[in-house]
BAFI-3210 file (N, C-alpha, C; in Angstrom, 3 decimals, decimal comma, padded with zeros to 6 digits):
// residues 279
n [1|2|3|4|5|6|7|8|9|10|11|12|13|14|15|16|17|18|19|20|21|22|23|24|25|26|27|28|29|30|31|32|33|34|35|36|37|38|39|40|41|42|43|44|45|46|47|48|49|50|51|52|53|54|55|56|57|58|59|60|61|62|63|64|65|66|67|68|69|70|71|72|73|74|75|76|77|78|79|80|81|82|83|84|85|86|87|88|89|90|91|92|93|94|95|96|97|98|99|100|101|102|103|104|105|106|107|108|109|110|111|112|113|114|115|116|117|118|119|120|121|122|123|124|125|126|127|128|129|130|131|132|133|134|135|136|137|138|139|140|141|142|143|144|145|146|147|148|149|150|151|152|153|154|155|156|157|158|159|160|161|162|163|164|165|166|167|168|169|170|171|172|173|174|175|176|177|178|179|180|181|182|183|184|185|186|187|188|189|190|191|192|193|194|195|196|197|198|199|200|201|202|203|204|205|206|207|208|209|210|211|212|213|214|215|216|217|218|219|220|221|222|223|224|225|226|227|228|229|230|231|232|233|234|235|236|237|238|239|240|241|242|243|244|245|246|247|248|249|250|251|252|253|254|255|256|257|258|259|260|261|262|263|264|265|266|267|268|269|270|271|272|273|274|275|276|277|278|279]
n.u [000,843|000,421|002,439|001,015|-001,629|-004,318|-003,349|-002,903|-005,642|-005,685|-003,280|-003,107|-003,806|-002,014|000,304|-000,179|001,237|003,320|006,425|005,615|005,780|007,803|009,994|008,956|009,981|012,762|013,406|012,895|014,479|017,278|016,738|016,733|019,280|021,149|019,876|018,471|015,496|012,696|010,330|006,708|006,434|008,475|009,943|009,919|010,360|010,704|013,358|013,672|013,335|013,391|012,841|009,801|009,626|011,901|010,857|009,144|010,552|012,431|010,434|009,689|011,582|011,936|009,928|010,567|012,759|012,050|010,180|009,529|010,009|008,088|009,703|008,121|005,260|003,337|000,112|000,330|000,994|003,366|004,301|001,838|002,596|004,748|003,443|001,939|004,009|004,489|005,790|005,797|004,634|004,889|003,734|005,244|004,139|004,433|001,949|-001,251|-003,211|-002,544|-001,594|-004,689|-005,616|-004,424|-004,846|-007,527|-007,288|-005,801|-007,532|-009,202|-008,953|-008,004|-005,910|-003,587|-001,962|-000,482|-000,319|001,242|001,527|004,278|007,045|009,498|011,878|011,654|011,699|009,950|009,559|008,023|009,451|012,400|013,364|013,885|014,446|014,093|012,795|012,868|011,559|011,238|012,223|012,109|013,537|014,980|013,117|014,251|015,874|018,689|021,759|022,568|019,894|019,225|021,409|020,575|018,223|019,338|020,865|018,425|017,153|019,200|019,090|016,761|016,584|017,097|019,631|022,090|020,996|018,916|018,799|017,687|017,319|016,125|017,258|017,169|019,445|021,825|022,653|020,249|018,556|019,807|020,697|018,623|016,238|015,423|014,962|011,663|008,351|005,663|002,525|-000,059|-002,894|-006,109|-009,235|-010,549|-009,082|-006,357|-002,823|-000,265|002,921|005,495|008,484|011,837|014,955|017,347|020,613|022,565|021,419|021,453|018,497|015,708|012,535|009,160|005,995|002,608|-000,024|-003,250|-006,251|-009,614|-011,967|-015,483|-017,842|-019,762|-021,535|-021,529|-019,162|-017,532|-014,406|-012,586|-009,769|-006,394|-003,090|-000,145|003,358|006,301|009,477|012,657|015,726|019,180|021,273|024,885|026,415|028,681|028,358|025,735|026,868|028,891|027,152|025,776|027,979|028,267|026,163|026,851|026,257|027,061|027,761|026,964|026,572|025,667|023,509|022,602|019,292|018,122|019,803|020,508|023,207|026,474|026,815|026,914|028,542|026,334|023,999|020,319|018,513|019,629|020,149|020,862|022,114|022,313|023,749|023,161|025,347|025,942|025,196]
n.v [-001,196|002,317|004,794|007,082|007,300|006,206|006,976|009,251|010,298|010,251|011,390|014,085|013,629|012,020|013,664|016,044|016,737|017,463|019,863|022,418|025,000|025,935|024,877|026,476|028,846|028,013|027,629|030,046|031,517|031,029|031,642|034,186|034,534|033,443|033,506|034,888|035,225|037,319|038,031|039,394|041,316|042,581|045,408|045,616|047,114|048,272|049,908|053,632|056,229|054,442|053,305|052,307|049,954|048,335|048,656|046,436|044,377|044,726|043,599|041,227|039,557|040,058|038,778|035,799|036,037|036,137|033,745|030,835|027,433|024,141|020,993|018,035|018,495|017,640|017,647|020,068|021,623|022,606|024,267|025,941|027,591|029,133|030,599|031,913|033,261|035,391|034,608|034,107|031,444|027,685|024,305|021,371|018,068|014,764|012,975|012,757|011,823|013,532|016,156|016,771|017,407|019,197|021,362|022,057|022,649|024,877|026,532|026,505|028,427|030,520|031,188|031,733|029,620|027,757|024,367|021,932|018,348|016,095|015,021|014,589|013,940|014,375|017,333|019,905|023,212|026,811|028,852|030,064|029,987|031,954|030,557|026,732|024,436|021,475|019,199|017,654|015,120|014,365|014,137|011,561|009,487|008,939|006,893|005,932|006,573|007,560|009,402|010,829|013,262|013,856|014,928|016,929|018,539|019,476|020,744|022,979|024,032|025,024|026,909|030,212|032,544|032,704|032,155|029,688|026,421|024,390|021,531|018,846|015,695|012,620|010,531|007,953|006,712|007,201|005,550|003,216|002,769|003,950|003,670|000,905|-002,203|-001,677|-001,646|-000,045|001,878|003,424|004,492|006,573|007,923|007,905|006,398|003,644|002,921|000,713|000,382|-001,082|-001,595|-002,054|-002,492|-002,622|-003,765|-004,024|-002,334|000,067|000,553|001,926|000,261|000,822|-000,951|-000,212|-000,717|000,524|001,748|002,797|004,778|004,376|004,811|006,974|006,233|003,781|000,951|000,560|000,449|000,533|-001,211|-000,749|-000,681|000,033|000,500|001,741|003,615|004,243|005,526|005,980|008,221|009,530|012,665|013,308|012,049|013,360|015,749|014,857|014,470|017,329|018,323|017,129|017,676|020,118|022,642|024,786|023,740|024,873|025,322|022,942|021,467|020,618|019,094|018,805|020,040|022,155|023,250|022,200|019,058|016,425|012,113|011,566|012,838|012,744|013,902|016,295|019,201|020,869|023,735|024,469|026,368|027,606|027,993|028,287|027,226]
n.w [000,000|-000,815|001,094|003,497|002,628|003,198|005,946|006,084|007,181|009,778|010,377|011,676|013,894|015,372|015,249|017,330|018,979|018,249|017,958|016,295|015,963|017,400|015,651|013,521|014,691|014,459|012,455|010,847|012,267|011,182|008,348|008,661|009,440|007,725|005,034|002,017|001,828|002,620|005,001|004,615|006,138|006,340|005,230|001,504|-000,861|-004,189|-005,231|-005,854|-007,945|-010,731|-013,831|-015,083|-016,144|-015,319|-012,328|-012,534|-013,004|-010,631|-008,786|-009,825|-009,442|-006,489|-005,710|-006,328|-004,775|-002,412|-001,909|-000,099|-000,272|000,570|000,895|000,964|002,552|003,284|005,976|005,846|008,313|009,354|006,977|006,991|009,537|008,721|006,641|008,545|009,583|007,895|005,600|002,174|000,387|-000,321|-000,940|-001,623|-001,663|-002,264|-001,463|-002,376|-000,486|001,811|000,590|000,202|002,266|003,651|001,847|002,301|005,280|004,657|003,295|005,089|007,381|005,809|004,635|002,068|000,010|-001,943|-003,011|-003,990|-005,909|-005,708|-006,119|-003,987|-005,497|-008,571|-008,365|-009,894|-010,393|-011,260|-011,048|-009,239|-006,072|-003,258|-000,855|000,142|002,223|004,494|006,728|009,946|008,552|006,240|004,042|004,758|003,389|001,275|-000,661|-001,823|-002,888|-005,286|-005,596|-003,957|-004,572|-006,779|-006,278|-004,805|-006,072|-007,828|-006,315|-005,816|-008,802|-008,704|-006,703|-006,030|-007,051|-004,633|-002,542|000,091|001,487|003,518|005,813|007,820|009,231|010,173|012,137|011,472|013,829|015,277|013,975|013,747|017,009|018,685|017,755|016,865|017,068|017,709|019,312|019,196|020,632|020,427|021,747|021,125|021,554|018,946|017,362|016,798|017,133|016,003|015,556|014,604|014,158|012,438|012,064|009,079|008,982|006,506|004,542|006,241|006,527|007,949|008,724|008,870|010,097|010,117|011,822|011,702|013,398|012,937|014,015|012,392|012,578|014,720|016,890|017,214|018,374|016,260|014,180|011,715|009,894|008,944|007,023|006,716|005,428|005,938|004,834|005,588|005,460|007,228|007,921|008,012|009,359|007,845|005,736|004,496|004,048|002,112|000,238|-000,422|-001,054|-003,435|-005,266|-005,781|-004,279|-001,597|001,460|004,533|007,886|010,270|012,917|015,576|015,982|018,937|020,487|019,810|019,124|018,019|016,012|017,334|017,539|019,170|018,513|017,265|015,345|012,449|011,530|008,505|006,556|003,325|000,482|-002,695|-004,937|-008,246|-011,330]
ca.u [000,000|000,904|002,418|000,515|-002,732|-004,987|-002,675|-003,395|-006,642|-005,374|-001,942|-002,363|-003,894|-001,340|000,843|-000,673|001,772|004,597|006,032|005,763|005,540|009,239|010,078|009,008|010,768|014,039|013,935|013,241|015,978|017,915|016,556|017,357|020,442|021,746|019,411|017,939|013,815|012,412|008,574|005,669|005,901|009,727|009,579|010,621|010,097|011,444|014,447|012,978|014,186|013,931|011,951|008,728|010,192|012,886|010,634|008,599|011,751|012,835|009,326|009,567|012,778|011,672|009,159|010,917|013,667|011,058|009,820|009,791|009,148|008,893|009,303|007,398|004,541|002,402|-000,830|000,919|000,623|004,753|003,306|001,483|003,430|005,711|003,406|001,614|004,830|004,681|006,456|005,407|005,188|004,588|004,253|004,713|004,411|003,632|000,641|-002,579|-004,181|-001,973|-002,114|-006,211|-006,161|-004,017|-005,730|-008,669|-007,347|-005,611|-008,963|-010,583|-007,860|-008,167|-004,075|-002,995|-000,619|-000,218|000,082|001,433|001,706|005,135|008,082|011,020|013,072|011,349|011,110|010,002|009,165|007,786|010,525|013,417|012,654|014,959|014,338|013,844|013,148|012,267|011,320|010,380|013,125|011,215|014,694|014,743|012,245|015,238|016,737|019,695|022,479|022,140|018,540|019,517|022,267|019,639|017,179|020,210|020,790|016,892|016,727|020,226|019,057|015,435|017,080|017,766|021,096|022,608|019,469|019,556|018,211|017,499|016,561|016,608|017,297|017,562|020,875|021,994|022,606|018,860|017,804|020,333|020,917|017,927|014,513|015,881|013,925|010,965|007,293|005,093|001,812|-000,632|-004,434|-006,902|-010,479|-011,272|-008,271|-004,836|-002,001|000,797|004,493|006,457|009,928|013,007|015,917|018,051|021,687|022,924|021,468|020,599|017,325|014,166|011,158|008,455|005,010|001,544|-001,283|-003,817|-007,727|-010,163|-013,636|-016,170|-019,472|-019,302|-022,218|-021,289|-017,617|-017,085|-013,307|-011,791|-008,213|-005,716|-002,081|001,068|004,686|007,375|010,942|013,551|017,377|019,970|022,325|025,211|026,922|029,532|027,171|025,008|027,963|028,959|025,685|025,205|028,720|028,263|024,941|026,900|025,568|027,907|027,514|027,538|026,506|024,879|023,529|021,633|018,195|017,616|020,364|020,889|024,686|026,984|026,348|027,964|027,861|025,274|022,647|019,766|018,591|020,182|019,581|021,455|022,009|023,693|023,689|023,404|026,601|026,086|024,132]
ca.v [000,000|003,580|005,356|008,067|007,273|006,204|007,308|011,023|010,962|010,341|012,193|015,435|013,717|011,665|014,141|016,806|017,405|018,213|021,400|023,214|026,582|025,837|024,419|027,374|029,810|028,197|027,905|031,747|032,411|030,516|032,223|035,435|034,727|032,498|033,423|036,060|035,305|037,907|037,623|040,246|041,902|043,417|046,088|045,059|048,087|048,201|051,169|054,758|056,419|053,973|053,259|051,243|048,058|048,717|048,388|045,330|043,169|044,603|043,225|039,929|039,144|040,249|037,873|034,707|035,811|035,758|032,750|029,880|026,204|023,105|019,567|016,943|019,181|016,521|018,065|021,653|022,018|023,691|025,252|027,246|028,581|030,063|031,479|032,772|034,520|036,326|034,243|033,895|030,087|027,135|023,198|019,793|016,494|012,895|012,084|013,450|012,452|014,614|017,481|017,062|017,448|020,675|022,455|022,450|023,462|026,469|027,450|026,759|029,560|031,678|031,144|031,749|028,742|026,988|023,050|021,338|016,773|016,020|013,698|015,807|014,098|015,095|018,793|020,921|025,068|027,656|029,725|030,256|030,257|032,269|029,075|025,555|023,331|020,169|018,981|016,154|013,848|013,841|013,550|010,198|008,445|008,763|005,673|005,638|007,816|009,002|009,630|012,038|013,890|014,380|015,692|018,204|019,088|019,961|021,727|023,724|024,567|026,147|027,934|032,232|032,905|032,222|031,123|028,643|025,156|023,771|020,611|018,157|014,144|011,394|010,290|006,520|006,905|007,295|004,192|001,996|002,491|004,214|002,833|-000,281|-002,684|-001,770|-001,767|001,477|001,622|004,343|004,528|007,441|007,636|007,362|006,041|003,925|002,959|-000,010|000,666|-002,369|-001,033|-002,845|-002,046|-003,695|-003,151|-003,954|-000,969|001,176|001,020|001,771|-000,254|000,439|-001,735|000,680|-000,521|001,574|001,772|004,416|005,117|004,504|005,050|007,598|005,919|002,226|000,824|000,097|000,502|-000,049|-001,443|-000,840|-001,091|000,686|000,015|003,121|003,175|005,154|005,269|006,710|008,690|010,094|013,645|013,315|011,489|014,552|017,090|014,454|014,710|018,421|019,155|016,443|018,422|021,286|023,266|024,857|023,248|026,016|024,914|021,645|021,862|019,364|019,910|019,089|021,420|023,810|022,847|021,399|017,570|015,036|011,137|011,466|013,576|012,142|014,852|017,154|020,236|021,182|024,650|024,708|027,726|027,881|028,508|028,531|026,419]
ca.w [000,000|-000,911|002,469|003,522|001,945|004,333|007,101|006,320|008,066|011,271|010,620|012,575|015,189|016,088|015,355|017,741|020,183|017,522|018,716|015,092|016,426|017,860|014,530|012,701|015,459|014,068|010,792|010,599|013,074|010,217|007,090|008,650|009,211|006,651|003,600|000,728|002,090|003,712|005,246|004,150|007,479|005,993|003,888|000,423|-001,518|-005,078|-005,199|-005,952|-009,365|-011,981|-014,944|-014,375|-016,544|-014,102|-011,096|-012,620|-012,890|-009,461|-008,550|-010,438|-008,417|-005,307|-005,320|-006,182|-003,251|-000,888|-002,373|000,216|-000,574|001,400|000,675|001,951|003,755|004,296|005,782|005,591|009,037|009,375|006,208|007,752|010,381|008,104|006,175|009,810|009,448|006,736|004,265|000,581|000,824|-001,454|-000,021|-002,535|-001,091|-003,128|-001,235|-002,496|000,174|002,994|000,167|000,266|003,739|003,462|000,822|003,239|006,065|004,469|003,139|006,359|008,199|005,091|003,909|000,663|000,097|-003,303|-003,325|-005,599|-005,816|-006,592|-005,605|-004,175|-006,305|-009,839|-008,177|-010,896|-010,026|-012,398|-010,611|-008,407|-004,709|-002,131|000,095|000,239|003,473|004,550|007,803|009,994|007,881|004,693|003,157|005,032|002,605|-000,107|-000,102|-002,774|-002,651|-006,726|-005,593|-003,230|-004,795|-007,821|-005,356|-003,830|-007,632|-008,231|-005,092|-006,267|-009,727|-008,256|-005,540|-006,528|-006,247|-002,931|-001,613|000,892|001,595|005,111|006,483|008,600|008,840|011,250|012,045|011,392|014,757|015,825|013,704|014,621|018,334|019,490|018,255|016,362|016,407|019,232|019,107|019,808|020,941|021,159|022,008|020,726|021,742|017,940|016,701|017,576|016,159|016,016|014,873|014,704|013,772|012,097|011,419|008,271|008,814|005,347|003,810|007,225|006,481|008,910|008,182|009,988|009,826|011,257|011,761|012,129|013,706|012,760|014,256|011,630|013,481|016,272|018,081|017,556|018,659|014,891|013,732|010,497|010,534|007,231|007,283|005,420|005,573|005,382|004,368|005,796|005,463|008,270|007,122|008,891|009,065|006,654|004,062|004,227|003,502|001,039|-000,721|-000,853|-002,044|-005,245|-005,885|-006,394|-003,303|-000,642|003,089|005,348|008,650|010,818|013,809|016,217|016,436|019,889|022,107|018,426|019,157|017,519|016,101|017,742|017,811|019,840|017,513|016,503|014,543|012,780|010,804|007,789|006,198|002,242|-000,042|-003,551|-005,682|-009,144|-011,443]
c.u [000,877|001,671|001,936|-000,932|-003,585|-004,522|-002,621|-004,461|-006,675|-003,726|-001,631|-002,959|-003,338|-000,085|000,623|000,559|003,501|004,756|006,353|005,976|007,174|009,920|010,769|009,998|012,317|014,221|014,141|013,822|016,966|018,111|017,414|018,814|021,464|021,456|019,125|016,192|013,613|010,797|008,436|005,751|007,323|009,279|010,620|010,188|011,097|012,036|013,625|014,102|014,811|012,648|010,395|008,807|010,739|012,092|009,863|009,755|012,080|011,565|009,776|010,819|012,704|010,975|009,287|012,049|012,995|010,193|010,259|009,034|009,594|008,269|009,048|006,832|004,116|001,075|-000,254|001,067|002,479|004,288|002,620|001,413|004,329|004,571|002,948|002,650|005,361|005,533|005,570|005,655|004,490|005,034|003,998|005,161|004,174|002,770|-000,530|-003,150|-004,029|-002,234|-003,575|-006,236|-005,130|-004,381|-006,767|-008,172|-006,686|-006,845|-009,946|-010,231|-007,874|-006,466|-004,314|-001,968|-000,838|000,485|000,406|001,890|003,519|006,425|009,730|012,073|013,150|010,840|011,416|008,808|009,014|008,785|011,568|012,400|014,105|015,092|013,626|014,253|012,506|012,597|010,954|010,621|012,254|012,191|015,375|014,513|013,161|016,409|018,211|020,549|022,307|020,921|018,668|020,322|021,729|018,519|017,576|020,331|019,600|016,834|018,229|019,663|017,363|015,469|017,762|018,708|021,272|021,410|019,969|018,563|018,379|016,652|017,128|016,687|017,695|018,633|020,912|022,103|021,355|018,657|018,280|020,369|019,785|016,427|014,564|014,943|012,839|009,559|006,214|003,546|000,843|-002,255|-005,456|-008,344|-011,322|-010,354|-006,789|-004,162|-001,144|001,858|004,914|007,542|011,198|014,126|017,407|019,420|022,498|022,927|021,060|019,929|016,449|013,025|010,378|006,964|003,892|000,643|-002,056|-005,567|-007,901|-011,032|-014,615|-017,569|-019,404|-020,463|-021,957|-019,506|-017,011|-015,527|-012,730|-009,976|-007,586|-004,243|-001,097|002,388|005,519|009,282|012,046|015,155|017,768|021,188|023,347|025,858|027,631|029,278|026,893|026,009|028,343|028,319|025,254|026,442|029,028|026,803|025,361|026,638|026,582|027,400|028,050|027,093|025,529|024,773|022,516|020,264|017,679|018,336|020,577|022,286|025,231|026,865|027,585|027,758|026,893|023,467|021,974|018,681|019,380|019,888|020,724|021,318|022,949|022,955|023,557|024,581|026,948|025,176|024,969]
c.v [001,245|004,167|006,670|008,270|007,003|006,873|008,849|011,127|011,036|011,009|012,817|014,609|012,534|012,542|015,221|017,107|017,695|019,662|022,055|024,094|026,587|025,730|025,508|028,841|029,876|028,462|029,483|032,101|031,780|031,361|033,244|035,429|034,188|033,220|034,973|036,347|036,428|037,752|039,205|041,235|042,891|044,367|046,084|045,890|047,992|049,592|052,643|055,320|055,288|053,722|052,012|049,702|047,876|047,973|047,213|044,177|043,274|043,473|041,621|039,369|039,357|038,843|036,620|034,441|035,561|034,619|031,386|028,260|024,996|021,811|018,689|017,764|018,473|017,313|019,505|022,009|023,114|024,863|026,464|027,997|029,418|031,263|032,748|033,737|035,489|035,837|033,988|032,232|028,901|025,462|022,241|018,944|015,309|012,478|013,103|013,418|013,598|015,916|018,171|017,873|019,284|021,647|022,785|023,075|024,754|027,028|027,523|028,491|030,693|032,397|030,948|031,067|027,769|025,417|022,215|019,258|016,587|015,244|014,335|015,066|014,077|016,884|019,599|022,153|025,894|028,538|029,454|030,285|030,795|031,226|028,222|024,980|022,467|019,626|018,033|015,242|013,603|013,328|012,188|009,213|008,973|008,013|005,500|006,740|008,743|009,496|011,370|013,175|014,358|015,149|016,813|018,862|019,867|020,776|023,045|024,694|025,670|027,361|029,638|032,112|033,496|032,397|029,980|027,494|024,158|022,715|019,623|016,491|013,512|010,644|008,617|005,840|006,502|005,679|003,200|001,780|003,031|003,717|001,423|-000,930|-002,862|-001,846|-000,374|001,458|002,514|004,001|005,952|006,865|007,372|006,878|005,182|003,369|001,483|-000,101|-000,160|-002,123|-002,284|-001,999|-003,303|-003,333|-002,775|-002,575|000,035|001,860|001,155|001,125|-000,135|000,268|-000,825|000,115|000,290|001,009|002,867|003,630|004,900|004,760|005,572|006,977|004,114|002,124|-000,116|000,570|-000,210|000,268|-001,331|-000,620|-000,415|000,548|001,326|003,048|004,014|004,800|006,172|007,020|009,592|011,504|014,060|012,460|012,622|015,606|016,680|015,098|016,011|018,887|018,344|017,199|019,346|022,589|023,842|024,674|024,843|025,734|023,512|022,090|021,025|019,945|019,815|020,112|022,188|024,417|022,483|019,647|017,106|013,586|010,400|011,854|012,627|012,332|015,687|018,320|020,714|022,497|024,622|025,804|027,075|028,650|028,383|027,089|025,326]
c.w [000,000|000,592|002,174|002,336|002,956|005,840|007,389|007,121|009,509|011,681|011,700|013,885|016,448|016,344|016,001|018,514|019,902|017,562|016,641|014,921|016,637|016,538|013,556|013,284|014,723|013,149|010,325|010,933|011,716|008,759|007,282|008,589|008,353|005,223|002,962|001,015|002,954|004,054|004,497|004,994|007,372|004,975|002,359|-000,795|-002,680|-005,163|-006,004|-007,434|-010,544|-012,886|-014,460|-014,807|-015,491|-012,883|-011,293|-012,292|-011,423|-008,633|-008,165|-009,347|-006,919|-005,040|-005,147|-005,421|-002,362|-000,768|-001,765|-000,013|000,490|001,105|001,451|002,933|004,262|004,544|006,046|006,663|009,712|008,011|006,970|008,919|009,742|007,279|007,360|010,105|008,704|005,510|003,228|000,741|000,116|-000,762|-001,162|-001,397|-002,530|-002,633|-001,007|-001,651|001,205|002,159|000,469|001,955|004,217|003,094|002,080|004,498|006,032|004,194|004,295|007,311|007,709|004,771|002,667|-000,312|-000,794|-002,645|-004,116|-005,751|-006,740|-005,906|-005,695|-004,975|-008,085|-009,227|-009,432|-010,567|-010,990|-012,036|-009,839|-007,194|-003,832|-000,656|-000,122|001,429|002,908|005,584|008,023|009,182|006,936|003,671|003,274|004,071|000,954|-000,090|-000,752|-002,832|-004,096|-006,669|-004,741|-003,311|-005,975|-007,319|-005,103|-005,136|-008,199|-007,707|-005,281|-007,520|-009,485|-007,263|-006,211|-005,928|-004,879|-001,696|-000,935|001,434|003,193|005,312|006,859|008,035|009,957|011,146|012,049|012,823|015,876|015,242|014,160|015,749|018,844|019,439|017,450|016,645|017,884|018,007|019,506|019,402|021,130|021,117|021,921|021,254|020,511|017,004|017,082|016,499|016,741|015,329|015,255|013,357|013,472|011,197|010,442|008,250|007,777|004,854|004,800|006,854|007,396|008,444|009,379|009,282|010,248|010,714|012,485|012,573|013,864|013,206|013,513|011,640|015,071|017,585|018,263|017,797|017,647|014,336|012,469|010,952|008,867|008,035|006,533|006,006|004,997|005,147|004,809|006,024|006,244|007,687|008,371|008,313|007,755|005,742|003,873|003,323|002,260|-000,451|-001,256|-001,512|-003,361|-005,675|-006,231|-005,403|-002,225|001,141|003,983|007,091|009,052|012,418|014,614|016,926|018,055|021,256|020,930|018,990|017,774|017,634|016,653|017,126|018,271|019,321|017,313|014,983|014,057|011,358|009,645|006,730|005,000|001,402|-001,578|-004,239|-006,860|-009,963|-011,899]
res [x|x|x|x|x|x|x|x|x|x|x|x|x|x|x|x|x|x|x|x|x|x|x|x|x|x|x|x|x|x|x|x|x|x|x|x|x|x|x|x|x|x|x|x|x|x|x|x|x|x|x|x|x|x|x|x|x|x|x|x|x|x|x|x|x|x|x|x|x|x|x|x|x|x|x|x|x|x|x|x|x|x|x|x|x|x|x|x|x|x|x|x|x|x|x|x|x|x|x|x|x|x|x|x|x|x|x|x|x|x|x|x|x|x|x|x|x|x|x|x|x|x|x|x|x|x|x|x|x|x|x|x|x|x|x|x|x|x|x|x|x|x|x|x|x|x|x|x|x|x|x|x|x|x|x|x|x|x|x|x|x|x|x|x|x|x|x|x|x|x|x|x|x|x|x|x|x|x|x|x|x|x|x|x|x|x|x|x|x|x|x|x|x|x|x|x|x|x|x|x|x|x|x|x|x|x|x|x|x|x|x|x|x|x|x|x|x|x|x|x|x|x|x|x|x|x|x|x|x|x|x|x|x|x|x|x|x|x|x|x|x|x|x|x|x|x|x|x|x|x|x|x|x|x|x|x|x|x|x|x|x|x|x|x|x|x|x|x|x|x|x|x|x|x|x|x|x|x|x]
***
């Protein structure tokens, strides 16, 4: 079965108590200081004394610096914290149904945030973007190293000069030594879950098994059960750096997402910041 097809409808609400808000705190402490994006809430006024072609192009370029995108939204829900902050902001995933479930709740909020179905590693943009993330190890579910260094390449050639590309990934580290091969268990009043985790050393891969139970009749104790299987590879530090400087991309900092230190051996996250440097 597809991942993330049935498993969208109970996404956010297992995922509820993801701090996103924190999330989004960094990444913008990041942009600012790393990148070319600025939010809506800056003033980005095109230069005074020039011709009005002049100030269209200044325009046209403004817009695709401030132009953030992020792969693998899922149900948009980091999405739209950024844009809550004034970014210009644009989310593809590969699973229609997590997009469906996005679209709606930007229109429920009354956000302005373009979706688009697409498989970060055919990313194709009508423009440049002054940023590209990707959060919550979406770069994970890219199992092959030319897969990923064609991905860092895509995400290079869409990026406006010296634009910058942030995101995170789960360290080989995490899969192998920390949730290897367990079992995880949760219980919802209209929904639970079963993760039965493995880890394949050969190719340090993650497999993990979920089954799932939904609610299907809020007055009877009717539950439908379906099932999906996910794929994730652990990658360590100096893979990553690898990877972004055969894309072409310049590595400019790493940084562990849970003390926003320096990575160690110990990381199990960790956050990665590379630049754009020519096409």
């Amino acid at each position: 079965m597809e991942a993330y097809s049935e498993f969208a409808s109970v996404y956010d609400t297992f995922m509820d108590e993801t701090p996103y808000d924190v999330w989004g705190d960094f990444v913008a402490g990041l942009i600012g200081k790393y990148g070319v994006s600025r939010p809506y809430t800056d003033e980005n006024a095109a230069p005074e004394d020039i011709s009005e072609e002049e100030e269209d192009t200044e325009k046209a370029l403004e817009q695709e610096r401030n132009l953030v995108v992020e792969l693998g939204c899922g149900t948009g829900s980091f999405t739209e914290v950024l844009a809550k902050k004034g970014y210009d902001i644009m989310g593809t995933d590969i699973s229609a149904d997590m997009l469906n479930i996005a679209r709606n709740k930007a229109m429920e909020k009354g956000l302005n945030i373009m979706y688009l179905e697409q498989d970060m590693r055919e990313l194709d943009l009508y423009c440049t973007a002054g940023t590209i993330v990707s959060v919550c190890d979406s770069v994970n579910y890219v199992l092959e190293d030319d897969e990923i260094i064609e991905t860092f390449k895509l995400v290079n050639n869409f990026l406006f000069p010296k634009g910058i590309f942030i995101f995170d990934f789960n360290t080989l580290h995490k899969y192998r030594d920390v949730i290897g091969d367990t079992t995880i268990a949760e219980n919802r009043e209209d929904c639970s879950f079963i993760w039965e985790n493995y880890y394949h050393e050969e190719e340090h891969v993650n497999e993990y098994d979920l089954t799932i139970f939904v609610r299907t009749d809020e007055k009877e104790e009717i539950f439908k059960r379906f099932n999906e299987t996910h794929y994730q590879r652990g990658y360590t530090l100096e893979e990553m750096k690898g990877f972004v400087e055969a894309a072409g991309l310049e590595f400019v900092t790493a940084i562990d997402a849970d003390s926003q230190g320096e990575p160690d051996e110990d990381s199990e996250r960790i956050y990665i910041v590379a630049r754009e440097c020519g096409k």
